[in-house]
N, C-alpha and C positions, 0 to 999 in steps of 0.2 A: 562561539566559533560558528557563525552563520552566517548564509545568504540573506536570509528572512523568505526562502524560495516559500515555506511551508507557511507561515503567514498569508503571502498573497495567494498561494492556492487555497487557504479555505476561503478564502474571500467569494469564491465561486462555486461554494456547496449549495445543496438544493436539496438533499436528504439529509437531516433537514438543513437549512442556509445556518448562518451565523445569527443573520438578522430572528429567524424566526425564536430562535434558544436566547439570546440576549433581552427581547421584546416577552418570551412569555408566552409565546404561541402554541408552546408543547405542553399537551394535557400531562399532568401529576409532575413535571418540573419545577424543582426548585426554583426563586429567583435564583437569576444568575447576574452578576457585575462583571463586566468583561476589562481587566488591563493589562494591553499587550502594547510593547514599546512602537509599534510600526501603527496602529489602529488609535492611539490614546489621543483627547483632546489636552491632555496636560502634560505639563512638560518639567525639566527641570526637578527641584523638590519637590514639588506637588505632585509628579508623578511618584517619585519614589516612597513617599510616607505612608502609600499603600503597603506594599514590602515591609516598611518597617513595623508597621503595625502587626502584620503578619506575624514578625521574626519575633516578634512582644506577646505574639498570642494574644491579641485582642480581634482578632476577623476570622476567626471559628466559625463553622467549618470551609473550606478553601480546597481548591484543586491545585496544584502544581502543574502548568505546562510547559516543560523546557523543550529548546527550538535549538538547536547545534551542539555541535560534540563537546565535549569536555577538557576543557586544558590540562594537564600534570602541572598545577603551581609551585612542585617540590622541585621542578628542571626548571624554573624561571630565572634561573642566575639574580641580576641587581635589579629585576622587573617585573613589569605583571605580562600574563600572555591575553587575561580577559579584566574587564573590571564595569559596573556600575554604579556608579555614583561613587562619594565620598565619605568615610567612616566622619561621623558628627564631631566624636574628639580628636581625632589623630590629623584628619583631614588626608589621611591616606587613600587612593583607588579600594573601593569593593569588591574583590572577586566574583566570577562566577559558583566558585568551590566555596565562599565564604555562605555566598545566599544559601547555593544548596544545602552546606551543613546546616543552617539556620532554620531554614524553609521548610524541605524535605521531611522533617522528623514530623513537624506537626500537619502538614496538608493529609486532610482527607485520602485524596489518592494523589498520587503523582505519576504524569503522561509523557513520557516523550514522544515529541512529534517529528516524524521524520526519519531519515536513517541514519542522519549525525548524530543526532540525538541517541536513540536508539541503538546503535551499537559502531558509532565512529565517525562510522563515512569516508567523506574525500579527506578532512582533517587528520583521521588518522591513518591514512595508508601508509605503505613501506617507506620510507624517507624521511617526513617529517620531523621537525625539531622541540613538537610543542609535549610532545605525549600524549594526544589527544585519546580519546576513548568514550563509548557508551553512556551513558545514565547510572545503568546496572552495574556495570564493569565499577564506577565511580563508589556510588553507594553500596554496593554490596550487591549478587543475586537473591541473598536471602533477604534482602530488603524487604520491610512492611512499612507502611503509609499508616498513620492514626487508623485509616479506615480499614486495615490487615488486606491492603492488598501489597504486592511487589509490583513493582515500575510497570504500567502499561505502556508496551509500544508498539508506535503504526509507524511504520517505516515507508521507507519512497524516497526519490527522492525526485522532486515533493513527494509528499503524503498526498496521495489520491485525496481529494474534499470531502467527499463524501463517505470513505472511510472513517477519517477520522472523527466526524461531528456523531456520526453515526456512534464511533466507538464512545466519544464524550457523553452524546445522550443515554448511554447505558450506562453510564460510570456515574450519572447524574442521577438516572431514576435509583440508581441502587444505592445512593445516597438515600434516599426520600423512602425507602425501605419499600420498594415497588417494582423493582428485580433482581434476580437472584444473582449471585454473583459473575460477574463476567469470566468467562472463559477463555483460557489463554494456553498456548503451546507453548515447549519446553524454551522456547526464545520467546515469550513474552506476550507472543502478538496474539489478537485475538481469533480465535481458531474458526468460527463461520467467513474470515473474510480472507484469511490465510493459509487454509486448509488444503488447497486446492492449486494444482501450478497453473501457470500461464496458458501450457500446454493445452492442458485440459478444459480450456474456457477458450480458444483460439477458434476462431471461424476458417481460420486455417492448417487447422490440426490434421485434415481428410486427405489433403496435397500430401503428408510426411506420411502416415499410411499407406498410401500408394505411389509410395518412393517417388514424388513427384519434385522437384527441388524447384527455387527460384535459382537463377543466375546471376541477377543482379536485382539493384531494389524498387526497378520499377512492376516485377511482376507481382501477383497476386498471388501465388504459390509459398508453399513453404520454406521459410528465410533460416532455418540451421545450415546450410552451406556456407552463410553469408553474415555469420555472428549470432543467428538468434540463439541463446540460452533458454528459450521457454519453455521446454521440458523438464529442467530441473530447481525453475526458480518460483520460489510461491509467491504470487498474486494475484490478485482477480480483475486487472484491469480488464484482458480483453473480454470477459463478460458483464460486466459494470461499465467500462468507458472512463471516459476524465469528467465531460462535464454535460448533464442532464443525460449521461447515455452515448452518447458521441466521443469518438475518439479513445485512444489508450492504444500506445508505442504498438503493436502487431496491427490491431485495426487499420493501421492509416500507416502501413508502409515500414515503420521503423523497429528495428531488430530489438529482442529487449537483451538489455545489459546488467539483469541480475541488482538491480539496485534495491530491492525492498529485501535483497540479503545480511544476514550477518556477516558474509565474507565479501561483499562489495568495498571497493571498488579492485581490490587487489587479487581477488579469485577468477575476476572475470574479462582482466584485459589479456593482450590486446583487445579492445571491443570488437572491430569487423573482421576479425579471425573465427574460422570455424573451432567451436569449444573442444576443446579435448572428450575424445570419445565419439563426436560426431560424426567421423569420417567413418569408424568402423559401423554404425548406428544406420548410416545414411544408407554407404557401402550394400549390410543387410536387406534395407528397405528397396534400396534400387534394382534389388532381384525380385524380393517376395512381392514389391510395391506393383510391378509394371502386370503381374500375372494375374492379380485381383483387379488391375485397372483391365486389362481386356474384357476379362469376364465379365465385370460391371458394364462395359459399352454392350457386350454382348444382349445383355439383359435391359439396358437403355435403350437399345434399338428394337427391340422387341414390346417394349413397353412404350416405343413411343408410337404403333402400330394398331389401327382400330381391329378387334378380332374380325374375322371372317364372314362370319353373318350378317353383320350390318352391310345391307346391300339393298338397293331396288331393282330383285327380280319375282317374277312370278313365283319363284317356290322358297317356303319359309325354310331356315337351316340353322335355325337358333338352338334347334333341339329341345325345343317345346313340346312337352308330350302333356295332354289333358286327359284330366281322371275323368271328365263325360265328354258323350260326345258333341260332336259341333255342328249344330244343325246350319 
């Protein structure tokens, strides 16, 4: 149950690329064989007997990277809600819950990428028919991988690029017994890239300090008036960016909407509504906010003022005193 959004964003990593971890570029990396259904030259069975080989336990050791949420194939009534490929005897659809049983137990580690993946997303919010759900939520939280980890997940939606290659090159060295194990918070994700909100990475974090609001979305000001959640959502875009450093939803304008959450997309709409709590948050700031901003102009304008002594007159007033005297 995907776009393939997160597919074509790693396409545009750079820390490092795809191309460089597929090619070999990265000192103490494993080979790696990359097949993913959007990227693959083969097609048909010849794509699939990768998988099955997998599922045969013959392509030891292997990573698991699942891309979209997970259907409930127990609510499919007379059908399927996912499938690839066709079972060799029955000639039946494949599910995506059949691979994963199959898959999962033996991969090395297993990745979701994305926040469908990862803990639903747009598939499974309040409505839906399919039951969609998480990676974890599917296999279990207590889940382990051959390699004793539980489901790594990078959430977004997309998955920033460079988080996740980043996250894989670590899951790949510590394959190769060349780092320690990855680090992950109580939701999975890994905690140097998730540790930290939006908020606190935001080049416009200093505006909401100083109760200073945006109005609408052409200003440069702080956008929690105007939908932004960035203070309670973990990501690191606005310090990272999307791509080589540039851009990420607050940098360039746009509110963020909470999507690298576990409770996306259904904790955080309506989107361009001010969040709940905000108004009294704001309310706060646009008292304390405006008294710090004087006093800082205060001191702006003082500072932006050469001191006193530098002058072309006859008498020096630098308050230079000499321990001899000046002949």
């Amino acid at each position: 149950m995907s776009c393939d959004g997160d597919t074509v964003s790693v396409t545009a990593a750079s820390l490092p690329s795809l191309e460089d971890v597929v090619l070999g570029a990265i000192p103490g990396l494993p080979k790696v064989h990359l097949h993913n259904k959007v990227l693959a030259y083969e097609t048909g069975d010849r794509y699939l007997e990768v998988f099955r080989q997998a599922a045969r336990g013959e392509l030891e050791p292997f990573i698991l990277v699942v891309e979209g949420s997970i259907p409930n194939e127990k609510i499919n009534g007379d059908g399927y809600w996912t499938s690839m490929g066709n079972d060799l005897e029955t000639g039946e659809p494949i599910t995506l819950n059949e691979w994963l049983d199959q898959l999962a137990p033996k991969a090395w580690a297993v990745v979701a990428i994305g926040t469908c993946a990862a803990y639903g997303g747009i598939h499974a919010m309040a409505g839906n028919p399919t039951g969609c759900m998480g990676l974890a939520d599917y296999l279990g939280w207590d889940f382990r991988s051959a390699g004793g980890l539980p489901v790594v997940n990078v959430p977004g939606c997309p998955v920033q690029p460079d988080n996740f290659m980043e996250t894989l090159t670590w899951v790949l060295h510590q394959a190769a017994g060349l780092a320690p194990t990855i680090p992950l918070d109580a939701q999975l994700r890994p905690t140097w890239l998730f540790g930290k909100t939006v908020h606190e990475g935001c080049d416009r974090a200093a505006y909401y300090e100083q109760g200073d609001f945006a109005k609408d979305y052409n200003s440069p000001k702080c956008q929690v008036k105007v939908g932004c959640w960035g203070p309670v959502v973990n990501c690191n875009v606005t310090k990272r960016g999307w791509m080589d450093g540039v851009g990420g939803c607050p940098n360039v304008g746009g509110i963020c909407i909470g999507c690298t959450m576990p409770g996306f997309p259904d904790k955080f709409m309506p989107f361009m509504d001010e969040p709940p709590g905000g108004a009294l948050s704001s309310t706060i700031m646009s008292a304390y906010g405006p008294f710090i901003r004087t006093l800082r102009s205060i001191t702006n304008r003082s500072a932006n003022r050469e001191p006193k002594w530098r002058h072309n007159k006859s008498a020096l007033t630098s308050g230079f005193s000499p321990r001899w005297p000046v002949g």
